[in-house]
KOLLUM-331644 format. One record per atom (N, C-alpha, C): residue in three letters; x, z, y. Coordinates in steps of 0.1 Angstrom, whole numbers, plus 2048, in hexadecimal, padded with zeros to 3 digits. Each point is the difference from the previous one (the first is absolute). Layout:
<nodes>
ALAXZY...
</nodes>
This chain:
<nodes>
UNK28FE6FC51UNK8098047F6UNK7FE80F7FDUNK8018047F7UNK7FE80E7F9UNK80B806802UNK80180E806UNK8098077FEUNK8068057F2UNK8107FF802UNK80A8047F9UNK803810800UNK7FE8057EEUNK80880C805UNK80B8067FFUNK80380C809UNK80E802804UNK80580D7F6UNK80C7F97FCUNK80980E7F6UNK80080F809UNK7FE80B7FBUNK7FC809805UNK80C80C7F4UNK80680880AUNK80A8067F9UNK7FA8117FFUNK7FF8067F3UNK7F780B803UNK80C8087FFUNK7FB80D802UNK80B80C803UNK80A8037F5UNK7FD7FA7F4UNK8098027F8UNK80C7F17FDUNK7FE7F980AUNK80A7F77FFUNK7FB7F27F8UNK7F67FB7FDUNK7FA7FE7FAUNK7FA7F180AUNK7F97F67F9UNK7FF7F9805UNK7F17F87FAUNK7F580580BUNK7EE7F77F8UNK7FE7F9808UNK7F57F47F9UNK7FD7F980BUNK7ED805803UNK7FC7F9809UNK7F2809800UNK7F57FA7F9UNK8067F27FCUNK7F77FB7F5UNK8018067F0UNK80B8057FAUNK8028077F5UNK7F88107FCUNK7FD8017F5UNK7F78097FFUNK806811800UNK7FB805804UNK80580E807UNK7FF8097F4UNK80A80C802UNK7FD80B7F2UNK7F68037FBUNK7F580280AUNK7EF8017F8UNK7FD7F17FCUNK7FF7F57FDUNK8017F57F9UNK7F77F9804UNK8017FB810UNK7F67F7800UNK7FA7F57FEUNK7F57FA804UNK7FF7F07FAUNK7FE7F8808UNK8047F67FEUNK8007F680AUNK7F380180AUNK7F48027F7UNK7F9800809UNK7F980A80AUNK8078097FEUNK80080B805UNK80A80080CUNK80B7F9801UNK8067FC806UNK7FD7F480BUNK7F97F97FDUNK7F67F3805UNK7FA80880BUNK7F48087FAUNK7F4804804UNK80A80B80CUNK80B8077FBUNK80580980AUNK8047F980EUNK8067EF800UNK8077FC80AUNK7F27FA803UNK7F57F87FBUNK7F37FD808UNK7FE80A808UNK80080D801UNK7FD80D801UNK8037FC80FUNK812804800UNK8067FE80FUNK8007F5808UNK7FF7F37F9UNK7FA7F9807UNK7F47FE80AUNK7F78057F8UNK7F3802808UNK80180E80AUNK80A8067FCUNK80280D80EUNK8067FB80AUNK80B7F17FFUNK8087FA80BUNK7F97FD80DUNK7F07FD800UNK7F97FC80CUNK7FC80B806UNK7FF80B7FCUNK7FC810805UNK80A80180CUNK80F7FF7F5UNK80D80380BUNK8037F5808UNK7FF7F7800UNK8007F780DUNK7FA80080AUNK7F48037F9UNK7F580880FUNK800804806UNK8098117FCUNK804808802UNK80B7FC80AUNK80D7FB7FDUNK8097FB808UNK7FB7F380FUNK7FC7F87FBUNK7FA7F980AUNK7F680680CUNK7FE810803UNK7F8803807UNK80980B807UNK80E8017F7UNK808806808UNK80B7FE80DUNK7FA7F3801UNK8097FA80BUNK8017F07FDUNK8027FC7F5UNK8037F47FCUNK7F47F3803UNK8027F8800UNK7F37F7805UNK7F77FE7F2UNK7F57FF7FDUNK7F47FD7F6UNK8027F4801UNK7FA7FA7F3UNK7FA7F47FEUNK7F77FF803UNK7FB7F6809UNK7F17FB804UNK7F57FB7F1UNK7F6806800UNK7FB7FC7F7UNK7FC7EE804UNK8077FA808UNK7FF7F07FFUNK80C7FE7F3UNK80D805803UNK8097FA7FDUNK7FE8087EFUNK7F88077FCUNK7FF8037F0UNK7F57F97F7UNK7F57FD805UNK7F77F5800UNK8047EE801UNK80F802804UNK8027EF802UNK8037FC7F0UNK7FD7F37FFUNK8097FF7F6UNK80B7F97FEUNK8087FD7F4UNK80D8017FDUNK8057F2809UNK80A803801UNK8077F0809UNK7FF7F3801UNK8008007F3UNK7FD7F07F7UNK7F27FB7FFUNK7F580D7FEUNK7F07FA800UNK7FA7FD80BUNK7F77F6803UNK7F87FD807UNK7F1804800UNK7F880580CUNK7FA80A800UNK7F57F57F7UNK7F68097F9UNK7F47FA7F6UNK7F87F980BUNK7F67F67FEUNK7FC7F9807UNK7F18097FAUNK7F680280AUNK7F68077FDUNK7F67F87F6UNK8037F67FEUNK7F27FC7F9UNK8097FC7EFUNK8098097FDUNK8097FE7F3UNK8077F97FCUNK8027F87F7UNK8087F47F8UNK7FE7F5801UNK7F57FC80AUNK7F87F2801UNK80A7FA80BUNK8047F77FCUNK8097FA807UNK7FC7F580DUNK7F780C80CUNK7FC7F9808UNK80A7F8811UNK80C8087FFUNK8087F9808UNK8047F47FCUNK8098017F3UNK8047F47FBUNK7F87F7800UNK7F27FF7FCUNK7F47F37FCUNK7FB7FE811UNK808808808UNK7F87FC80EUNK80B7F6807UNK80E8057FBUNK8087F6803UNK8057F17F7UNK7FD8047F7UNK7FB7F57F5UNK7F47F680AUNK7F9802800UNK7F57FB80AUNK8027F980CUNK80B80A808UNK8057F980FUNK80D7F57FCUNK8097FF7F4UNK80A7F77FDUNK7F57F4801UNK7F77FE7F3UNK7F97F5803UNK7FA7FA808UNK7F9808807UNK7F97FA80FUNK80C7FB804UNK808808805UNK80A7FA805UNK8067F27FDUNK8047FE7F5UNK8027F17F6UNK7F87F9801UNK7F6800800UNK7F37FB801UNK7FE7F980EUNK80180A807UNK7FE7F8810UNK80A7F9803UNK80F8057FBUNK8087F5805UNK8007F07F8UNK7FB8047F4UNK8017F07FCUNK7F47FD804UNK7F0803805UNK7F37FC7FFUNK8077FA811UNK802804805UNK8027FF80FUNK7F280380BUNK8047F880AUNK7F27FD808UNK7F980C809UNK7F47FF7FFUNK7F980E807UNK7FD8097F3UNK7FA7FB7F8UNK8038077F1UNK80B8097F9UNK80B7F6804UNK80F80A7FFUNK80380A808UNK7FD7FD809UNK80480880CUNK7F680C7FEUNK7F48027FEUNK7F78087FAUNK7FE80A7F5UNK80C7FC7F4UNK8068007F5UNK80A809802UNK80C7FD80BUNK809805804UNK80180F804UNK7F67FB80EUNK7FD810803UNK7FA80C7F9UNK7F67FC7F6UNK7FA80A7F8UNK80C8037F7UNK80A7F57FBUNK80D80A7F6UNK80A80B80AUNK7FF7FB80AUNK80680C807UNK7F780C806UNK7F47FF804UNK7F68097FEUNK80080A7F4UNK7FF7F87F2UNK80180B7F6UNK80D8037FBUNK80A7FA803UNK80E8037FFUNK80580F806UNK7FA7FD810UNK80480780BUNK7FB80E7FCUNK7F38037FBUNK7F58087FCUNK8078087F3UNK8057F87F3UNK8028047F7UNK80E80B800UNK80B7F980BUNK80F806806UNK7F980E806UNK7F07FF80AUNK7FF80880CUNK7FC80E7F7UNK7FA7FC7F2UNK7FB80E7F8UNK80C8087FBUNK80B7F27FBUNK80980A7FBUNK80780980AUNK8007FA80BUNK80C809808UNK7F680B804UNK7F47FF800UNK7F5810807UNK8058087F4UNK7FD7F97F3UNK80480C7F7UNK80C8087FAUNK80A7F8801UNK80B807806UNK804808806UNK7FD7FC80FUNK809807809UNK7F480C803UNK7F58027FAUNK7F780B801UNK80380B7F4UNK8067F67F2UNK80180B7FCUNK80D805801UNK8087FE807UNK811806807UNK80C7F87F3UNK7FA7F47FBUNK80A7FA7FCUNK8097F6805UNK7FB7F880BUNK80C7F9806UNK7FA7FA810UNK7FF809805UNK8007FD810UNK7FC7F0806UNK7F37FD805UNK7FE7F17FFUNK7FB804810UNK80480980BUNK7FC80480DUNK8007F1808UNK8087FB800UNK8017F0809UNK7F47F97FFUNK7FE7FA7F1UNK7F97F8800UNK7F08027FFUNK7FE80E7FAUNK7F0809807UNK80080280DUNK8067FD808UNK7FD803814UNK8037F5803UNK8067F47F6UNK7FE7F2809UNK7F47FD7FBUNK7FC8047F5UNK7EE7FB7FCUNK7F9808808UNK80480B804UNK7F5801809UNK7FB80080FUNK80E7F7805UNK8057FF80CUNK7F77F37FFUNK8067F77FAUNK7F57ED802UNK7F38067FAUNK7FD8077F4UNK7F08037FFUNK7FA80480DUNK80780B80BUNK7F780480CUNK8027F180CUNK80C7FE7FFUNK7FF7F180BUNK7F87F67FAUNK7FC7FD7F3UNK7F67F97FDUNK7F1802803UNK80080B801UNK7F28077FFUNK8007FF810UNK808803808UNK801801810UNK7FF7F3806UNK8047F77F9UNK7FE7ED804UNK7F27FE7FFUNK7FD8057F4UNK7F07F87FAUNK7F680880BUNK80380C7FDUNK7F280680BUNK8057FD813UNK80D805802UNK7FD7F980CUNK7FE7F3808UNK8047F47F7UNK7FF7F47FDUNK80F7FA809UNK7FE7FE80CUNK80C7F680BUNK808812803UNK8108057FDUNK80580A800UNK80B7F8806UNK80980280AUNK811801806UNK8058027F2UNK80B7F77F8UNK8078017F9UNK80980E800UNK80880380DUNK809808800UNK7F78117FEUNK7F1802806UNK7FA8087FBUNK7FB8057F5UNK7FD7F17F8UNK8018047F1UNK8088027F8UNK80C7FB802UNK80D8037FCUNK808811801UNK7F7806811UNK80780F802UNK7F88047F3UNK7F1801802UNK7F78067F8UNK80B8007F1UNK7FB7F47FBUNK80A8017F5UNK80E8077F9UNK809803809UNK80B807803UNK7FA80E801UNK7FA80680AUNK7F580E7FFUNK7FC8037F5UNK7F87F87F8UNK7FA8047F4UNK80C8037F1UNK80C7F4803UNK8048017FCUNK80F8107F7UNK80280080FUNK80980E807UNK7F880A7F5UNK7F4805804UNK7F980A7FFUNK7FD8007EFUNK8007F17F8UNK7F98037F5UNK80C7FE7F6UNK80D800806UNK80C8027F9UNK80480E7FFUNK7FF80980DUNK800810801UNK7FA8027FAUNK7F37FF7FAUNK7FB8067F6UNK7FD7F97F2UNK8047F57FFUNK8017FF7EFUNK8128067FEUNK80F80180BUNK8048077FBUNK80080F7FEUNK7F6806806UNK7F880C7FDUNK8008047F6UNK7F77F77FCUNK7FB8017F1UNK8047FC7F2UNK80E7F6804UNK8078007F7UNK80980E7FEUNK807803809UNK80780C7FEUNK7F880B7FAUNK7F6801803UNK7F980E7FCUNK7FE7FB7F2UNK7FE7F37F6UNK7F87FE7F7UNK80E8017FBUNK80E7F9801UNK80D8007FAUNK8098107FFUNK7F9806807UNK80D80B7FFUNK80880280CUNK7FE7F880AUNK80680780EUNK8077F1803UNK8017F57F5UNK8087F47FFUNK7FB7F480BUNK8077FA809UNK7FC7F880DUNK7FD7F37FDUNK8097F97F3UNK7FF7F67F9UNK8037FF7F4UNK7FF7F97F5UNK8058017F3UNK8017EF7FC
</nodes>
C-alpha cells in the first residue's frame, strides 16, 4: 500500500498537503522523481540503523521469496513433477487392476516415481528456506544408509541396523535443520 500524505500546518496557520504544489510551482513529476529520490535513500538509513545495535537482515531472509511462491524448479516451466506423478497414478492403476507378478511390479515402480517426484519437491523447498521438509530428508536418508548397510554387509542383527539407522538419522536432521534456518532467516520450521 502506498503511503498517504499527511496535512502539515505551516507557520502561518495554514494548512498543505505534501502532494500539492508548493509556491515555486512544482510538477507532479518533479514531485514523483523527488519521492523516488527518498525512497532509494531509505536502504542507506536502515543500514545505517541496523548496525547500530539492532539485528540485520540475513541476506537469506532478503533473497527468499514472497510467502505464497514456490521456489522455481531449475529446469523452468516444463512441468516435470506433475508428468512424473502423472506417471506413478497410472502405474499404480495399472498394477492394481493388471494384478499378479506384473501388478505387483507395476505397483512398486508408481511408488518409486511417486516417492521420487514428492522427494525433489521437498529438497527444493526446504533448500531454498521455503517450507522446512527436515523429517522426511533424514528419514530418506536414514533407510537409504540402512539399505546400503543390509546390501553390502549381507546377514546384519536387526536391532543393529535399526541403531545405525537412528545414528544416521539424529545427525542428518541436525543438519538439514541447519540449513534450513540459515537459508530461512533464523526460522526452525515454516
Amino acid at each position: 500500500m502506498g503511503k498517504r500524505s499527511r496535512k502539515r500546518t505551516g507557520s502561518s496557520g495554514t494548512t498543505t498537503t505534501s502532494d500539492a504544489p508548493s509556491a515555486t510551482g512544482s510538477t507532479r513529476a518533479e514531485r514523483d522523481a523527488a519521492r523516488a529520490k527518498r525512497a532509494s535513500s531509505r536502504p542507506a538509513k536502515t543500514a545505517r540503523a541496523t548496525t547500530s545495535g539492532s539485528r540485520a537482515a540475513s541476506p537469506a531472509r532478503r533473497r527468499r521469496s514472497p510467502r505464497g511462491e514456490r521456489p522455481p524448479a531449475p529446469w523452468g516451466n516444463f512441468p516435470l513433477v506433475e508428468i512424473c506423478v502423472l506417471i506413478a497414478l497410472v502405474l499404480l492403476i495399472g498394477g492394481f487392476i493388471i494384478g499378479g507378478t506384473r501388478g505387483a511390479t507395476m505397483v512398486l515402480a508408481g511408488l518409486a516415481v511417486g516417492s521420487l517426484a514428492g522427494l525433489e519437491l521437498s529438497i527444493r523447498e526446504h533448500f531454498a528456506g521455503y517450507r522446512s521438509h527436515t523429517t522426511v530428508l533424514a528419514g530418506v536418508i536414514a533407510l537409504g544408509t540402512a539399505t546400503v548397510v543390509a546390501l553390502i554387509v549381507g546377514k546384519i542383527l536387526l536391532p543393529i541396523l535399526f541403531a545405525i539407522a537412528i545414528v544416521v538419522f539424529v545427525v542428518a536432521f541436525y543438519l538439514f535443520r541447519k540449513v534450513f534456518r540459515r537459508r530461512s532467516g533464523g526460522l526452525s520450521f515454516r
